[in-house]
N, C-alpha and C positions, 0 to 999 in steps of 0.2 A: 800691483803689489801681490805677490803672491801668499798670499793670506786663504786661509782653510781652516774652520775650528773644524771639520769631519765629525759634526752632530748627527745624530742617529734618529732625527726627527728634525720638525719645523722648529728654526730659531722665528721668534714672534719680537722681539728689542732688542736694540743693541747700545749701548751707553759706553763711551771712549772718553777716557782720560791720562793724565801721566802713569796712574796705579792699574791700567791696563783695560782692558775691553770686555767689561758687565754684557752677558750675553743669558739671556732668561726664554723659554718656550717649550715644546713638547717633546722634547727629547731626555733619554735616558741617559748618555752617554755623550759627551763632545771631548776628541782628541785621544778616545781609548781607557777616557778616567770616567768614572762612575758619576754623575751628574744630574742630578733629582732635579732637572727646571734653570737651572744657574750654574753659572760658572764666572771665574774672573779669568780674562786670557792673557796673555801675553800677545804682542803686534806681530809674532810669527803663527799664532795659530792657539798654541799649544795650551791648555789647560793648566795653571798656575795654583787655583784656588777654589774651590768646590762649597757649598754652603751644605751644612750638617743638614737631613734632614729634607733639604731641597729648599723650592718656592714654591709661593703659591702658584694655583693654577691663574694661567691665564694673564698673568703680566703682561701688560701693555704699552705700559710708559714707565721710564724710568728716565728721570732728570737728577744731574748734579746739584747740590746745594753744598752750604761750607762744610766742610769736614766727611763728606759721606755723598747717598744719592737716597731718592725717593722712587718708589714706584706705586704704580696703580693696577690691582686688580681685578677682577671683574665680581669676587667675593671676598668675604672675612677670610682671613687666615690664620695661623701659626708658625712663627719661626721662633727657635729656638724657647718656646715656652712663652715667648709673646705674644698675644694677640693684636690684629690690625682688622680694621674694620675698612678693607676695600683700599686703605693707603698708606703705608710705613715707610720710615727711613732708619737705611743705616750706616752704618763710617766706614769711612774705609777695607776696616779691619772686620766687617761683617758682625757688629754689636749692634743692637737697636740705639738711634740717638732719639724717636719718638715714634 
């Protein structure tokens, strides 16, 4: 398959489903779009969806659950004004669902 997000750093997980390919790690940049830790991709590569703001450092696991995905970090974070203590999930649509 010829699949290439062209991250500008180590991709650390990667999580695929029909809403596209969760890609989270130390990179600035994947596919040319500005990308603070995460991105949602499309199955060709390309950068779809970018999270405000970024992730946290250090995502390690990211699993599906209904409506969204969970990941695990190696500390407390911040996304979008919420705090996670080391494990958050969010929908789809990149909203926290806890």
């Amino acid at each position: 398959m010829p699949w290439n997000p062209d991250a500008d750093d180590r991709i650390d997980s990667l999580l695929a489903n029909t809403n596209g390919i969760r890609v989270s790690g130390s990179f600035a940049q994947v596919d040319g779009t500005d990308a603070n830790q995460f991105a949602i991709l499309g199955d060709d590569g390309a950068a779809l969806t970018v999270l405000e703001g970024g992730m946290p450092p250090r995502v390690s696991t990211m699993i599906e659950v209904d409506g969204g995905f969970c990941m695990g970090a190696n500390s407390a974070f911040i996304i979008s004004g919420q705090i996670g203590n080391s494990i958050g999930c969010l929908d789809d649509d990149l909203n926290w669902l806890w």
